[in-house]
C-alpha positions in Angstrom: -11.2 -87.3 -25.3 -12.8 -87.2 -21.8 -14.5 -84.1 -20.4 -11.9 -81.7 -18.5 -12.7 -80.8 -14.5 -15.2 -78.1 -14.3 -13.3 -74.7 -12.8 -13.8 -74.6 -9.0 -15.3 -71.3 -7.7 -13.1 -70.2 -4.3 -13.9 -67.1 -1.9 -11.2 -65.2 -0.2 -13.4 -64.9 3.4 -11.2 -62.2 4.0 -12.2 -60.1 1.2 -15.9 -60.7 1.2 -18.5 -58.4 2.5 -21.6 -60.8 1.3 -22.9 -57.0 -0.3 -24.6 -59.5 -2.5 -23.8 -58.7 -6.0 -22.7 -61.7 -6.8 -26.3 -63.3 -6.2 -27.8 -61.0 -8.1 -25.8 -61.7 -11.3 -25.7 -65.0 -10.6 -27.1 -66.7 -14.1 -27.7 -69.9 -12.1 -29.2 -68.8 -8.8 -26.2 -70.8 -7.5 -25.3 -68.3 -4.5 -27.2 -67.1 -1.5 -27.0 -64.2 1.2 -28.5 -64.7 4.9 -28.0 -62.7 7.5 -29.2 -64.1 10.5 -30.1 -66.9 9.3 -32.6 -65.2 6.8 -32.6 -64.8 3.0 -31.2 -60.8 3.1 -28.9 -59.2 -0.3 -27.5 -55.7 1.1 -27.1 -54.8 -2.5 -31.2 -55.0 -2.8 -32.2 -53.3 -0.2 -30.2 -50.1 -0.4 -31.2 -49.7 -3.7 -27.9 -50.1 -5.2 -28.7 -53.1 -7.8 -31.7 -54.1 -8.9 -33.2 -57.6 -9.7 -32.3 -58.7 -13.1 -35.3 -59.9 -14.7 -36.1 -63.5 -15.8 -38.6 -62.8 -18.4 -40.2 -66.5 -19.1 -43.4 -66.6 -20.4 -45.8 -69.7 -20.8 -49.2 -69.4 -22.7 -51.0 -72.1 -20.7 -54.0 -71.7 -22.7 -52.3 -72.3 -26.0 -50.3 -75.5 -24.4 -53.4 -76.8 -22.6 -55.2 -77.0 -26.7 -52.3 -78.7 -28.1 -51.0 -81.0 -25.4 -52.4 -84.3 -26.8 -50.3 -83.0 -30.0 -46.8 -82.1 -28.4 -43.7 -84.4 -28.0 -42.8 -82.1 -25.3 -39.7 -81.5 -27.1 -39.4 -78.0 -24.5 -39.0 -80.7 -21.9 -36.1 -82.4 -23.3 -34.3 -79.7 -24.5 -34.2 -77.5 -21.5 -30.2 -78.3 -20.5 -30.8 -78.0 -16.7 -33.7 -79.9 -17.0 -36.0 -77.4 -15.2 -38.7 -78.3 -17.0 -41.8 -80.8 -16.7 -45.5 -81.1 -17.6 -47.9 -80.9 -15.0 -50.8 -82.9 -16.1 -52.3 -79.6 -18.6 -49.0 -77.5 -19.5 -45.3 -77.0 -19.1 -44.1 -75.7 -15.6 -40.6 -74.7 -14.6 -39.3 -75.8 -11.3 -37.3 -72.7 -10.8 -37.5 -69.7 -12.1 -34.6 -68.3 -10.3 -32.2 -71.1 -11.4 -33.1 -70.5 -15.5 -30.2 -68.8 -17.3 -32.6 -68.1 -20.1 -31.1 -69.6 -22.9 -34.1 -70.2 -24.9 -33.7 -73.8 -25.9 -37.0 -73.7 -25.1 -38.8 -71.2 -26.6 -36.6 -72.5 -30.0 -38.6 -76.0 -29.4 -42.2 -74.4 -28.8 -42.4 -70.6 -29.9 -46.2 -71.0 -29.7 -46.5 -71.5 -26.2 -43.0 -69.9 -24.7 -41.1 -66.9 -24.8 -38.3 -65.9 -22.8 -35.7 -62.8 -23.2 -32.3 -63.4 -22.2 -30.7 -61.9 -19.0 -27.2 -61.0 -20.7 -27.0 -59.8 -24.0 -23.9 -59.5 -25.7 -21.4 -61.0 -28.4 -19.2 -63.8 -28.7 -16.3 -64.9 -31.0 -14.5 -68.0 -31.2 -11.6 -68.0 -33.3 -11.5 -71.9 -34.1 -8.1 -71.4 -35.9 -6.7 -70.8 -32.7 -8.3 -74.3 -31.1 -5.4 -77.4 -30.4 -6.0 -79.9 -32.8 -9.0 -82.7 -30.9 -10.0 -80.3 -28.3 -13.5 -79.8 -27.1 -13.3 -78.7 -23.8 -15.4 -75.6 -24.4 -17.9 -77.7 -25.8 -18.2 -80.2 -22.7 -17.9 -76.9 -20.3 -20.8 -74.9 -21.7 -23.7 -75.6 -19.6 -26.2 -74.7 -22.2 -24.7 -76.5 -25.7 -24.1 -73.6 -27.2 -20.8 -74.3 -28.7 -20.6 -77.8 -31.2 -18.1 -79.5 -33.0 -18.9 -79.2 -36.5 -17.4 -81.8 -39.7 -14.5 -80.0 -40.3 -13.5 -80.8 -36.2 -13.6 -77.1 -35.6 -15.8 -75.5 -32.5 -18.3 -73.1 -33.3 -21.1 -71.5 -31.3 -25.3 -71.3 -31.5 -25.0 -67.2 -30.7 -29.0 -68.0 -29.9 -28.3 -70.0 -26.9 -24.8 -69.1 -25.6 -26.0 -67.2 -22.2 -22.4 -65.1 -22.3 -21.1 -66.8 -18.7 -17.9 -67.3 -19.8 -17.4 -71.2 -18.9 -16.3 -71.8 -22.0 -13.3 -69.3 -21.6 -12.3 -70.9 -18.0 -11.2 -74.1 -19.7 -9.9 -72.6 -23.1 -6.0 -73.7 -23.2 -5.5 -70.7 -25.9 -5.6 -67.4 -24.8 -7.9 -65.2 -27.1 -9.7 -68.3 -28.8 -12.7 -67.6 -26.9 -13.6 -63.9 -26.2 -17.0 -62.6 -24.9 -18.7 -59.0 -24.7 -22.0 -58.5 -22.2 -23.3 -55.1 -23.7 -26.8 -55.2 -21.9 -28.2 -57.1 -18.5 -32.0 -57.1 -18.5 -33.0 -55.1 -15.2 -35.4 -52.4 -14.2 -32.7 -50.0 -13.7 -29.3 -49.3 -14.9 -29.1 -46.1 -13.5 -27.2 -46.5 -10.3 -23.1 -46.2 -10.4 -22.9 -49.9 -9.1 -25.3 -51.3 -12.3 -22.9 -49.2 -14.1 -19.7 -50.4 -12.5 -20.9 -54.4 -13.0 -22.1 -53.5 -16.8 -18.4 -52.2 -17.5 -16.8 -55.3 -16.3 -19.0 -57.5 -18.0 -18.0 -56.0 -21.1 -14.3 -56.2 -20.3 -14.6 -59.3 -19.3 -11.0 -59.6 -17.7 -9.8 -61.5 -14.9 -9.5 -59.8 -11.6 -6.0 -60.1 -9.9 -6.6 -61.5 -6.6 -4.1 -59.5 -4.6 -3.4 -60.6 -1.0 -5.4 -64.2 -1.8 -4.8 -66.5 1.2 -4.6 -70.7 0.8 -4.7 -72.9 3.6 -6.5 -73.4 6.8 -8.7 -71.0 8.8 -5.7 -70.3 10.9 -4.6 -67.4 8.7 -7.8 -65.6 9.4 -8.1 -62.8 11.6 -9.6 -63.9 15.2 -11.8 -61.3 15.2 -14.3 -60.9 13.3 -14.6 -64.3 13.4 -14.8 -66.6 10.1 -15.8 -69.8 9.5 -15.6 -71.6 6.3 -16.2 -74.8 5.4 -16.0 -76.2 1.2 -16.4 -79.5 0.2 -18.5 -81.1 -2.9 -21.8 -80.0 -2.4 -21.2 -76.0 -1.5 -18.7 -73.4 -0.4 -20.4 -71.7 3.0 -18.5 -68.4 4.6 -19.7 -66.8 7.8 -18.5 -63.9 9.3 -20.0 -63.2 12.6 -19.5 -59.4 14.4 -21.4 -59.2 17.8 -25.0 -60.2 17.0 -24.8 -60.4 13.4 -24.0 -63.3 11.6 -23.6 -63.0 7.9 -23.4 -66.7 5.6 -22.8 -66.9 1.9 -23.8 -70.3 0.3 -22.5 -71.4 -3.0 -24.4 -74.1 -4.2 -21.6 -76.7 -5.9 -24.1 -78.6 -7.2 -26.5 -75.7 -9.4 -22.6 -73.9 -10.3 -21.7 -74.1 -13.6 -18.2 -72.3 -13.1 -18.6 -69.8 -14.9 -17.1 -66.4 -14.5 -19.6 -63.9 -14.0 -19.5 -63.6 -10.0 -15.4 -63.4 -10.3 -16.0 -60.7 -12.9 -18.5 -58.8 -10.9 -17.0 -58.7 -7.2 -16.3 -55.6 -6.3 -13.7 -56.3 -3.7 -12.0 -59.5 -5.8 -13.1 -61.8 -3.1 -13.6 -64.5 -6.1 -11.0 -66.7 -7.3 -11.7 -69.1 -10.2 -9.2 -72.4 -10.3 -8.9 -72.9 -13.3 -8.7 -76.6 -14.3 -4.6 -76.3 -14.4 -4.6 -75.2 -11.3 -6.4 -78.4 -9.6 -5.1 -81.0 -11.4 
């Protein structure tokens, strides 16, 4: 059985208002805010959200005294392969792309330690599964889920990052469900930190009301929009008088998963599911 399409991640350019909460949730680091051609999230600098925190520590020290020792089996088991040696220790090539699973730390507890972004639960009812399906298990973008001897799916709860991919290609409503109970932040306090936690834990689909297909000819003239999507990345910009504002999805680090469609506060989102593009 060959791997299904991965989802496709769309934006409704007339919906957006690049506040920047998706970027911030963002597991993957797959989606950027500029304004004005500079790195800017709205949502940051109001004080509205605050950075979630990528907690991934490396004991140099300890890895520089056994490094004649190790098979660098950290190396090979990171899934996004953001990890390498340097010459002395292990290194990550970015921080802000990690969706801290802790493949990782499972290989080399000694030397790394890293606390998960999301916390949360989830159950997969493998009763419910089509007999010879496995597309959650090609969709995860960590391994998480696995196809044991009996042919039914079941998941490492250790290393499932709670993004939801797995429920984007699920053919069976229900046989996949997911609960984010914590996101690990320096504050939860605001209403908007609220707001995103409670949909996390729903974990519904949005209704995209009003969404638009089709060329940029249905977009208002002014402000005007440009948007261009192809392989690589989805890029909106809205430009009113001397501001410009650009969103960049990143095709290529997106994992299609559902988190930014869950979290958009104006349902600007939309998640094609693999039915829906062939």
């Amino acid at each position: 059985m060959e791997a299904p399409p991965a989802p496709l991640i769309d934006i409704n350019p007339k919906l957006c208002v690049f506040c920047g909460v998706c970027e911030v949730l963002c597991p993957f680091g797959a989606i950027k805010i500029y304004i004005n051609g500079k790195r800017s999230n709205p949502v940051l600098e109001k004080g509205c959200l605050s950075e979630v925190i990528r907690e991934i520590k490396i004991d140099v020290e300890t890895c520089r005294r056994v490094n004649l020792l190790c098979d660098r089996l950290c190396v090979a088991v990171c899934p996004l392969n953001l990890l390498y040696f340097n010459g002395f220790s292990v290194s990550i090539s970015d921080v802000s792309k990690c969706p801290t699973c802790k493949w990782c730390e499972n290989a080399c507890r000694s030397v790394i330690h890293v606390r998960k972004i999301f916390s949360g639960v989830i159950e997969v009812y493998n009763e419910k599964c089509p007999v010879g399906c496995k597309n959650c298990v090609y969709q995860c973008p960590v391994g998480a889920l696995y196809v044991d001897e009996d042919g039914k799916v079941y998941v490492l709860d250790d290393f499932c990052i709670y993004c939801g991919a797995c429920v984007n290609v699920c053919p069976i409503d229900g046989a996949i469900n997911i609960k984010i109970t914590y996101i690990n932040t320096a504050a939860l306090e605001s209403r908007m930190w609220k707001i995103a936690l409670e949909k996390l834990s729903k974990y519904n689909f949005i209704q995209n009301i009003g969404e638009q297909k089709g060329d940029l000819a249905q977009y208002a003239l002014w402000p005007k929009v440009i948007k261009s999507n192809d392989e690589r990345k989805l890029l909106i910009q809205r430009i009113v008088y001397t501001k410009s504002y650009t969103l960049v999805l990143d095709r290529e680090v997106c994992k299609g998963c559902r988190i930014c469609h869950l979290v958009c506060p104006k349902g600007a989102v939309i998640i094609n599911k693999v039915s829906d593009h062939g």
